[in-house]
TINU-186143 format. One record per atom (N, C-alpha, C, O): residue number from 1; atom name; x, y, z. Coordinates in Angstrom, 3 decimals, padded with zeros to 6 digits, always signed. Example, Ala and Ser with C-alpha at 12.3 -4.5 7.8 and 13.67 -1.06 7.14 Angstrom:
+-----+------+----------+----------+----------+
|   n | atom |        X |        Y |        Z |
+-----+------+----------+----------+----------+
|   1 |    N | +013.190 | -005.690 | +007.800 |
|   1 |   CA | +012.300 | -004.500 | +007.800 |
|   1 |    C | +013.200 | -003.300 | +007.800 |
|   1 |    O | +014.236 | -003.319 | +008.465 |
|   2 |    N | +012.850 | -002.250 | +007.080 |
|   2 |   CA | +013.670 | -001.060 | +007.140 |
|   2 |    C | +012.900 | +000.030 | +007.870 |
|   2 |    O | +013.409 | +001.138 | +008.039 |
+-----+------+----------+----------+----------+
end
This chain:
+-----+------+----------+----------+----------+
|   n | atom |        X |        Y |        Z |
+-----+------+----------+----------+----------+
|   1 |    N | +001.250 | -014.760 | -077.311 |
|   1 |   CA | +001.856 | -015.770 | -078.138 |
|   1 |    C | +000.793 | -016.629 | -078.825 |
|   1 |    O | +000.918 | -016.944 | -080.008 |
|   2 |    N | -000.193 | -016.987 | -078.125 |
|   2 |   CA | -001.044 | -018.234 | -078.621 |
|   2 |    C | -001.991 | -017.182 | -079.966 |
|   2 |    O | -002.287 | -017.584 | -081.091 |
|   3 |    N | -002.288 | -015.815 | -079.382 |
|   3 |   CA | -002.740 | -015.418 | -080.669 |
|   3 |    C | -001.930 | -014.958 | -081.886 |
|   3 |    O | -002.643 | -014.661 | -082.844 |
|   4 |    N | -000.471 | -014.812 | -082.098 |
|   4 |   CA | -000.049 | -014.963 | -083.523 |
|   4 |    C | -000.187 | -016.361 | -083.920 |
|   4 |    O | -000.335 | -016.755 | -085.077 |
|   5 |    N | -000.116 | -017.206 | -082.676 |
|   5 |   CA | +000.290 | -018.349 | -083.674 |
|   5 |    C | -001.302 | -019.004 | -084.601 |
|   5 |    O | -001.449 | -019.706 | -085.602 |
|   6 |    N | -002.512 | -018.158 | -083.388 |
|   6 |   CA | -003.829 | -018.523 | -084.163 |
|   6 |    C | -003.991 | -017.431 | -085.620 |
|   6 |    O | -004.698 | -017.565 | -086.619 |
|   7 |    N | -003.160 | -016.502 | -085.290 |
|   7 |   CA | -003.401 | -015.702 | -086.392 |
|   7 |    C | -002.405 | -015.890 | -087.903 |
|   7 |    O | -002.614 | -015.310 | -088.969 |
|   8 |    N | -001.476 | -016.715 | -087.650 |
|   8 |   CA | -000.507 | -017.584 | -088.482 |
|   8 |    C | -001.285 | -018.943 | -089.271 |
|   8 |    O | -001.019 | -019.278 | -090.425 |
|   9 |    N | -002.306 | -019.643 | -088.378 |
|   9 |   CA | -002.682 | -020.595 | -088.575 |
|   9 |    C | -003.900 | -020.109 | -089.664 |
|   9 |    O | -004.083 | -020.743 | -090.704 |
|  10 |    N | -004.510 | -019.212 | -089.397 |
|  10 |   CA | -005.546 | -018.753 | -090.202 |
|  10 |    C | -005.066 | -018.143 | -091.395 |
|  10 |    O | -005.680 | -018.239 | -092.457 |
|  11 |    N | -004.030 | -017.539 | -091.273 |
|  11 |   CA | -003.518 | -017.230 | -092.637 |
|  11 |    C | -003.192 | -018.264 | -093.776 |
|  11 |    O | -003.362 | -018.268 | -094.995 |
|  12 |    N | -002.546 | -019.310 | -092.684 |
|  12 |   CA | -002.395 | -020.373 | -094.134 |
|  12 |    C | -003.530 | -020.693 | -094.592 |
|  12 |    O | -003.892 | -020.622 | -095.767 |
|  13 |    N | -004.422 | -021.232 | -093.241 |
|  13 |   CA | -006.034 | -021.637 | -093.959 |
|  13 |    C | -006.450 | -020.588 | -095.174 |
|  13 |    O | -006.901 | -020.957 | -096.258 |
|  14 |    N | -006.283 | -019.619 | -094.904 |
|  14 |   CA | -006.830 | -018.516 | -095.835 |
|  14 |    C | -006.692 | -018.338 | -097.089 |
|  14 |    O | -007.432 | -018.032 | -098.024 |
|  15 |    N | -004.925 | -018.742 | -096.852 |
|  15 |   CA | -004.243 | -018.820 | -098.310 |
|  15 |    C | -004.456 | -019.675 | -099.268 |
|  15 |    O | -004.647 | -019.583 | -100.481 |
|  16 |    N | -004.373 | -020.730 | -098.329 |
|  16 |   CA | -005.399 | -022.457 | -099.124 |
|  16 |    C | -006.642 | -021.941 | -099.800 |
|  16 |    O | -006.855 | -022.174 | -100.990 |
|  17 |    N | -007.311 | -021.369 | -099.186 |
|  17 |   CA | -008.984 | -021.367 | -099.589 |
|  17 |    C | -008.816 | -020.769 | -100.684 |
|  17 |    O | -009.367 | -021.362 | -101.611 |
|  18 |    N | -007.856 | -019.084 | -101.212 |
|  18 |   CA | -007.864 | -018.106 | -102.146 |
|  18 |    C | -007.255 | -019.159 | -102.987 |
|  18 |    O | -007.718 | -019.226 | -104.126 |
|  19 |    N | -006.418 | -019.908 | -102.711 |
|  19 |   CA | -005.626 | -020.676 | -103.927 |
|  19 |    C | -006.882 | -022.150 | -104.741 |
|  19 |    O | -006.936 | -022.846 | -105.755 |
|  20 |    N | -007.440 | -021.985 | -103.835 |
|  20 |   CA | -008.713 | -022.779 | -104.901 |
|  20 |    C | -009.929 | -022.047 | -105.049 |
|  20 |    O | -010.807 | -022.702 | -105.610 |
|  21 |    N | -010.258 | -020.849 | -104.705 |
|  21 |   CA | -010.769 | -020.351 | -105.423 |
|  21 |    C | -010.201 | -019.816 | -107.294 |
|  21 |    O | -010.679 | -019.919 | -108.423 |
|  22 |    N | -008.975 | -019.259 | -106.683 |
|  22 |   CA | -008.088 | -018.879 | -107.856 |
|  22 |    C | -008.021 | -020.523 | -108.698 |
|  22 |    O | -008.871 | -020.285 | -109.556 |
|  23 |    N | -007.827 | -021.150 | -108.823 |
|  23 |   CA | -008.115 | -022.219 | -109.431 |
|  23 |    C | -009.219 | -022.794 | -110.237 |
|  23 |    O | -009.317 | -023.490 | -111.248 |
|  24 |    N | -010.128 | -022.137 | -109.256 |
|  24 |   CA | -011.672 | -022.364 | -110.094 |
|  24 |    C | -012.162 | -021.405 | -110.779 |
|  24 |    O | -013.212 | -021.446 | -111.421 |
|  25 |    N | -011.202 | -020.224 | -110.640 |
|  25 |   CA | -011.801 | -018.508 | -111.366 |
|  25 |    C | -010.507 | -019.086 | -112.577 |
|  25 |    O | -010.969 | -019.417 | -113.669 |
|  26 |    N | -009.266 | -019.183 | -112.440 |
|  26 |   CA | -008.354 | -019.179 | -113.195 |
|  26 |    C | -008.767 | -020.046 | -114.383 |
|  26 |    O | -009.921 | -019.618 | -114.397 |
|  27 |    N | -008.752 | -020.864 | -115.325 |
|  27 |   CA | -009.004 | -022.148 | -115.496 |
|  27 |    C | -007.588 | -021.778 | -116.441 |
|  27 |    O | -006.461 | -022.118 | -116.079 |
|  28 |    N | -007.720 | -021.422 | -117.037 |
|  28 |   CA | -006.083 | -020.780 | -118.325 |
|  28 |    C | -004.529 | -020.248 | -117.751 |
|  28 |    O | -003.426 | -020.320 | -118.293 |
|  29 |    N | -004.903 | -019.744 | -116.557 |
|  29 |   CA | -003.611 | -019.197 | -115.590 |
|  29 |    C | -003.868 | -018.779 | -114.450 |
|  29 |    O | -004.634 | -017.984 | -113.906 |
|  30 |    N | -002.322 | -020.133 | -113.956 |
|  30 |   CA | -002.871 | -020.165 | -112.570 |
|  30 |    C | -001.610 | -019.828 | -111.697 |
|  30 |    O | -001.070 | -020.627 | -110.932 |
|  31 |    N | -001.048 | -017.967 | -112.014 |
|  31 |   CA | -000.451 | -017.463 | -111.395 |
|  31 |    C | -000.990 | -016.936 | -109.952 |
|  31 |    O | -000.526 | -017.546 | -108.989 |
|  32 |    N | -001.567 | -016.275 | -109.775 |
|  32 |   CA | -002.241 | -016.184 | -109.270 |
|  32 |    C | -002.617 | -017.362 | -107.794 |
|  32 |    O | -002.333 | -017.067 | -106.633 |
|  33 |    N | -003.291 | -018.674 | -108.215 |
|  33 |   CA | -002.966 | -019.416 | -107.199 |
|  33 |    C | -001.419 | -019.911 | -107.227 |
|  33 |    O | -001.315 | -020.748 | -106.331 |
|  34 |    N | -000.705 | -019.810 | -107.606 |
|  34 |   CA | +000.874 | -020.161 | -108.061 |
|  34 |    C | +001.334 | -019.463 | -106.619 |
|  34 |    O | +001.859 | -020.058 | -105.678 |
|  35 |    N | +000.968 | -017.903 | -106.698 |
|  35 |   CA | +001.164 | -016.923 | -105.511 |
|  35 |    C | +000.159 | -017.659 | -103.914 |
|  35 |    O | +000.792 | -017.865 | -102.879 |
|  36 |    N | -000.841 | -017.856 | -103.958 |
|  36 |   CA | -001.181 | -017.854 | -103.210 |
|  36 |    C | -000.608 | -019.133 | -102.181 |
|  36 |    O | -000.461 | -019.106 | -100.959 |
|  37 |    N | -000.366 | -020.168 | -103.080 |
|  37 |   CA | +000.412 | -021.435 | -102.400 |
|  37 |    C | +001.649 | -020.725 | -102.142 |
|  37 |    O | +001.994 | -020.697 | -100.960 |
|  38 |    N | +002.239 | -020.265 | -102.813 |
|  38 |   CA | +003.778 | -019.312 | -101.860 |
|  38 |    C | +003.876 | -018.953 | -100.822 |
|  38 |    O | +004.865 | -019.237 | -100.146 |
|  39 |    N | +002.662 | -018.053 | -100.272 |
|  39 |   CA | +001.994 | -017.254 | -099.299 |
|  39 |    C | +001.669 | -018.626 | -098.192 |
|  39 |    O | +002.212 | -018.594 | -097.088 |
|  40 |    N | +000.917 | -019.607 | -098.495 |
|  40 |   CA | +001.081 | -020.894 | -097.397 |
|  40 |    C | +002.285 | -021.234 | -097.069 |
|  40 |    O | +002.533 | -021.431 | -095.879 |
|  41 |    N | +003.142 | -021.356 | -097.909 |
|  41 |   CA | +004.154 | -022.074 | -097.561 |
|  41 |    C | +004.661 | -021.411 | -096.777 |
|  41 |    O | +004.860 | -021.769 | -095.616 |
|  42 |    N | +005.047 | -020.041 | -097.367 |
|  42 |   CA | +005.887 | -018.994 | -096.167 |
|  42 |    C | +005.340 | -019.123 | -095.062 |
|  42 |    O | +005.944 | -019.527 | -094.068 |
|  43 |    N | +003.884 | -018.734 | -095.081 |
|  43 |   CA | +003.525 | -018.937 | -093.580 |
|  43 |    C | +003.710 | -020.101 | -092.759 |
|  43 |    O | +003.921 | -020.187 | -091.549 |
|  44 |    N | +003.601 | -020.901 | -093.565 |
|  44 |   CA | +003.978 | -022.399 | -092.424 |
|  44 |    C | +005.600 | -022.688 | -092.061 |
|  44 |    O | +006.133 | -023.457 | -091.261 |
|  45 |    N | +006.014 | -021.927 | -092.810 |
|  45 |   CA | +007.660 | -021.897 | -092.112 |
|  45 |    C | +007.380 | -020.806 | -091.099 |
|  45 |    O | +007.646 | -021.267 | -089.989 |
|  46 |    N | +007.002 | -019.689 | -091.019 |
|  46 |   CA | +006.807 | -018.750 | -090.061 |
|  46 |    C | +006.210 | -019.386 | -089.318 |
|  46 |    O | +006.570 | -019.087 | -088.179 |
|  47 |    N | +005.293 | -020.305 | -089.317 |
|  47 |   CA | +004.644 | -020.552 | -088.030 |
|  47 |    C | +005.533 | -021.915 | -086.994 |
|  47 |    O | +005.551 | -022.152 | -085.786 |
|  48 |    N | +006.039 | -022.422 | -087.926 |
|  48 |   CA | +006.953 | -023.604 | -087.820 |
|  48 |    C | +008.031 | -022.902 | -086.787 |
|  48 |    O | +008.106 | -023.262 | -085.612 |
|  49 |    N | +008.851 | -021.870 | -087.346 |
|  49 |   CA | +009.979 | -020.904 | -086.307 |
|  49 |    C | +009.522 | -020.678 | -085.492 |
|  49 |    O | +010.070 | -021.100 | -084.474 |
|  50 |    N | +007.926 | -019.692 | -085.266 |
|  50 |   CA | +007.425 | -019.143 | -084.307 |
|  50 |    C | +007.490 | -020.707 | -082.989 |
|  50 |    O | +007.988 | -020.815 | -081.868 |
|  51 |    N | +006.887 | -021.454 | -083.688 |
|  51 |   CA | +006.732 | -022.161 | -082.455 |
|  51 |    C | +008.121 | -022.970 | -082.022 |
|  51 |    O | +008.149 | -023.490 | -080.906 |
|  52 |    N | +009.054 | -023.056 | -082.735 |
|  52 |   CA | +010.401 | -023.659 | -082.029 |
|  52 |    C | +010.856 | -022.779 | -081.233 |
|  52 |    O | +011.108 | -023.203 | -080.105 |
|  53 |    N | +011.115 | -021.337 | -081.489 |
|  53 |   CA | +011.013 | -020.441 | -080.792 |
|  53 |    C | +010.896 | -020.228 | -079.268 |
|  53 |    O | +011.645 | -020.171 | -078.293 |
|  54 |    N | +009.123 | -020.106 | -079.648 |
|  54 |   CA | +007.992 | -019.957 | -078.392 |
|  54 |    C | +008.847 | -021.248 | -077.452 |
|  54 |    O | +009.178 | -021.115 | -076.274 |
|  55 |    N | +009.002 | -022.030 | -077.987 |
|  55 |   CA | +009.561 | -022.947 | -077.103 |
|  55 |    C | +010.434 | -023.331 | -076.700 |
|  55 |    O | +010.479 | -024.197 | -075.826 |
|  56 |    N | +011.624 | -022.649 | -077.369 |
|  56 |   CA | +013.301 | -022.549 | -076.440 |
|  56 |    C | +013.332 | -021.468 | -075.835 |
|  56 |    O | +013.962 | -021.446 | -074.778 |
|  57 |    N | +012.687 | -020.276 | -076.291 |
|  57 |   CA | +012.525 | -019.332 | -074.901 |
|  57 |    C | +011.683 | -019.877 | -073.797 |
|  57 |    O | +012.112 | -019.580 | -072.682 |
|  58 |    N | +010.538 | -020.637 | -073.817 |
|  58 |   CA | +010.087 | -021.184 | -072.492 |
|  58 |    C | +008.381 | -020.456 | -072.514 |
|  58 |    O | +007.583 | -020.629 | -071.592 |
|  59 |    N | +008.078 | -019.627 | -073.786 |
|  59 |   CA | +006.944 | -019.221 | -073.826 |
|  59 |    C | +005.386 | -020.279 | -074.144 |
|  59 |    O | +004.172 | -020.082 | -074.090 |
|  60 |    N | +006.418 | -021.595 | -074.528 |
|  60 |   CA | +005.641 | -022.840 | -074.996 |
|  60 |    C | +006.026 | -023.882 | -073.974 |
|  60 |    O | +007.211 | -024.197 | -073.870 |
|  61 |    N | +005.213 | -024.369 | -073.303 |
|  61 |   CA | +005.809 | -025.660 | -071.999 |
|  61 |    C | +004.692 | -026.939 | -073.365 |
|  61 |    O | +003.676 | -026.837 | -074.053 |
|  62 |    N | +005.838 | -028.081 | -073.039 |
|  62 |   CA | +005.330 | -029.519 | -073.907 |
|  62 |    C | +005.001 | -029.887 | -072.685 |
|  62 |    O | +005.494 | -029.594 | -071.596 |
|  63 |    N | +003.796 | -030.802 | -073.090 |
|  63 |   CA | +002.719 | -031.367 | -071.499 |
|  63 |    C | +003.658 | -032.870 | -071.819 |
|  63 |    O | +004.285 | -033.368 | -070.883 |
|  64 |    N | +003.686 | -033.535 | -073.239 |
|  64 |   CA | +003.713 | -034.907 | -073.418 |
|  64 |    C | +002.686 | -035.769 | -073.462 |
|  64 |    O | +001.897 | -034.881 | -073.140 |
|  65 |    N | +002.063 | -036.611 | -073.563 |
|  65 |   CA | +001.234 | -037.521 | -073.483 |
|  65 |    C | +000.497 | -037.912 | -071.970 |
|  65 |    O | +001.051 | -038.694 | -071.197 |
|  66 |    N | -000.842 | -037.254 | -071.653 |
|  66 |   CA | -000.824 | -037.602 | -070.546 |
|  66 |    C | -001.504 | -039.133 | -070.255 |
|  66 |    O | -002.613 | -039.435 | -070.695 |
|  67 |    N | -000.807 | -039.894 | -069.585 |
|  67 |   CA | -001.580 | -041.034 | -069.193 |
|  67 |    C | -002.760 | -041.200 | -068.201 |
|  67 |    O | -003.056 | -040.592 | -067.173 |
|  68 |    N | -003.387 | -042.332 | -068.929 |
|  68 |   CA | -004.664 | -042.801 | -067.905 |
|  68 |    C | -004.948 | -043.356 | -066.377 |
|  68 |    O | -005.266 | -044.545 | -066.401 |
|  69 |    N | -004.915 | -042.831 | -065.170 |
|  69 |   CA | -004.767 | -043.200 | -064.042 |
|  69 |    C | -005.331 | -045.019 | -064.418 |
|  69 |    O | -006.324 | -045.272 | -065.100 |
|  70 |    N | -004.447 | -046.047 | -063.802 |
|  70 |   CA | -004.933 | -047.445 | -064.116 |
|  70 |    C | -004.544 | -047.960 | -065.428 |
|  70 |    O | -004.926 | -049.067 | -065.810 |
|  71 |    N | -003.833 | -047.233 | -066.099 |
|  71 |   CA | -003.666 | -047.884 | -067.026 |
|  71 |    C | -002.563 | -048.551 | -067.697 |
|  71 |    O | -002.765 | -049.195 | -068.726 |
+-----+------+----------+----------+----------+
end
């Protein structure tokens, strides 16, 4: 589990990066990064499900905030 969701996370990063490159190659049309921000977005809803998911099946435990002994 923890590696799709690292491999989800890198995709958006990825997609970000191509979409400003495409930006700085594009300067006249910017289909191209147009696509590549699509490709983030999707993925961050995919990764968004994955982890509500991971976590009503029980494959994700929430710790919460842990507190400071004394404090």
């Amino acid at each position: 589990m923890k590696i799709i969701i690292v491999l989800l996370f890198l995709g958006v990063v990825g997609s970000l990066v191509s979409a400003v490159v495409y930006l700085m190659q594009d300067r006249n049309n910017g289909s191209r990064m147009a696509w590549a921000l699509t490709w983030r977005i999707g993925l961050s809803v995919l990764l968004f499900a994955v982890l509500l998911v991971g976590h009503w099946l029980g494959w994700i435990q929430s710790t919460g905030l842990q507190t400071m002994p004394g404090a």
